[in-house]
C-alpha positions as CSV (number, residue, x, y, z in Angstrom):
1,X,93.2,264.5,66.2
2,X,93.7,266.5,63.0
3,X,97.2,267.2,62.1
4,X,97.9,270.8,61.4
5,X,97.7,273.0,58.5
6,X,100.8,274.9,57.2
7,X,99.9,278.4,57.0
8,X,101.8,281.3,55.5
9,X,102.2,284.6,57.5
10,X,99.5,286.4,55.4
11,X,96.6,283.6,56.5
12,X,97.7,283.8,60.3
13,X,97.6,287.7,60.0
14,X,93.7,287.2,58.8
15,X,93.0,284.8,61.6
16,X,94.0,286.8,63.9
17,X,92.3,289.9,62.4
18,X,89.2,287.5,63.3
19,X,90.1,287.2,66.4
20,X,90.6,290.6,67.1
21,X,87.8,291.4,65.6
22,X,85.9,289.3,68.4
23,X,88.3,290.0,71.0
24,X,85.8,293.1,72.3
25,X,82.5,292.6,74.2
26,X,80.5,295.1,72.5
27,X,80.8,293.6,69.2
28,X,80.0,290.5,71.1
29,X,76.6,291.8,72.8
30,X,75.9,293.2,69.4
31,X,76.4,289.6,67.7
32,X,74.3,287.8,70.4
33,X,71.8,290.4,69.5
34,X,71.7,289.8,66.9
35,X,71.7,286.0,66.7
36,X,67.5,286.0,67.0
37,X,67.2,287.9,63.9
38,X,67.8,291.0,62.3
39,X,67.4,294.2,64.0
40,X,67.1,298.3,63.4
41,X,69.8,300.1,65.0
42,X,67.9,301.7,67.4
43,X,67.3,298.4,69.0
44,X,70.8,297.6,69.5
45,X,72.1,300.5,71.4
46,X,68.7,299.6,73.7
47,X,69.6,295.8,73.2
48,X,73.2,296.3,74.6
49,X,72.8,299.6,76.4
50,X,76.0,301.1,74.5
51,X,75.5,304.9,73.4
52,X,74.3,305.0,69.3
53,X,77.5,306.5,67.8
54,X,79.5,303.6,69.4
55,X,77.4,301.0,68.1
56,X,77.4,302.3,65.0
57,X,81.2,302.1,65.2
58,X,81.1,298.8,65.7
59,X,78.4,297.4,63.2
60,X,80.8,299.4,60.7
61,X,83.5,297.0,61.6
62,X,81.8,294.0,61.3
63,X,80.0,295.0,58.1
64,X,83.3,295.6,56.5
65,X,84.6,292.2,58.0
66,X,81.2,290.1,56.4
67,X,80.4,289.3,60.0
68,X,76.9,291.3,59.3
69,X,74.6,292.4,56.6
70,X,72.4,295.4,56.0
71,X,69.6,297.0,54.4
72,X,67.8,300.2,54.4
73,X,64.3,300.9,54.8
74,X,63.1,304.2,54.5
75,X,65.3,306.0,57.6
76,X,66.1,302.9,59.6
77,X,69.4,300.2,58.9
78,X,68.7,297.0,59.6
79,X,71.7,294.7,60.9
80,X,71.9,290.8,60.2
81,X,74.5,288.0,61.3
82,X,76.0,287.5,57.7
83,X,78.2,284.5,58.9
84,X,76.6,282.2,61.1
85,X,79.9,280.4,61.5
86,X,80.9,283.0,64.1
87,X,78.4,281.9,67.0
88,X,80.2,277.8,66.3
89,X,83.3,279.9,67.2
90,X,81.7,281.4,70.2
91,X,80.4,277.8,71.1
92,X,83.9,276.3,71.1
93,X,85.3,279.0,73.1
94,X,82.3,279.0,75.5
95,X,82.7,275.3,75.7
96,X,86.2,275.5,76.3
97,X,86.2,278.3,79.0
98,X,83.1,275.5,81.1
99,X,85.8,272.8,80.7
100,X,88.7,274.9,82.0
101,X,86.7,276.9,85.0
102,X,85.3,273.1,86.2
103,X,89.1,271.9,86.3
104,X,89.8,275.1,87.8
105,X,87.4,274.8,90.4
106,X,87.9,271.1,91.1
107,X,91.8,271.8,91.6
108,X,90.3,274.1,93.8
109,X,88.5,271.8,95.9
110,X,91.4,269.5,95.9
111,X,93.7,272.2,97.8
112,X,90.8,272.7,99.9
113,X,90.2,269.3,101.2
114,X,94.0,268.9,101.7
């Protein structure tokens, strides 16, 4: 096990920035979305069924946090994953929430049985 870093009060502020950042499920649906390829806006608000103006609200914030990338072409902005290091996130997490719901439900089982 890694031993762990010292971190100032500025750096835990920006990690947990990040965190908030993820911390909704639109800017999640729009990630996964996203995680195939780039794609116009208008196929996000269909992707994630989330009205236009509020995905546009949230591609603003992840374009400003270097989560995404995008370019114009002609009248349509097209979104990218700029970081791919945010879906390894999403894998820990995802991984971690498997291992916790199986002790969950074995505990479970165990009062069960009793």
């Amino acid at each position: 096990m890694k031993s762990p870093k010292v971190m100032n009060d500025r750096t835990l502020g920006l990690i947990a920035e990040r965190f908030r950042l993820l911390a909704d499920p639109v800017r999640l649906r729009i990630l996964h979305a996203l995680a195939n390829g780039e794609m116009p806006v208008t196929d996000l608000v269909r992707t994630t069924g989330t009205a236009q103006a509020n995905v546009s609200k949230h591609l603003q914030m992840l374009l400003r946090a270097g989560l995404v990338s995008r370019r114009k072409e002609g009248l349509h902005v097209y979104y990218a994953v700029a970081d791919q290091s945010v879906f390894q996130i999403c894998d820990v997490v995802c991984g971690s929430l498997a291992t916790h719901l199986k002790r969950e439900l074995s505990l479970l089982g165990e009062r069960r049985g009793k």
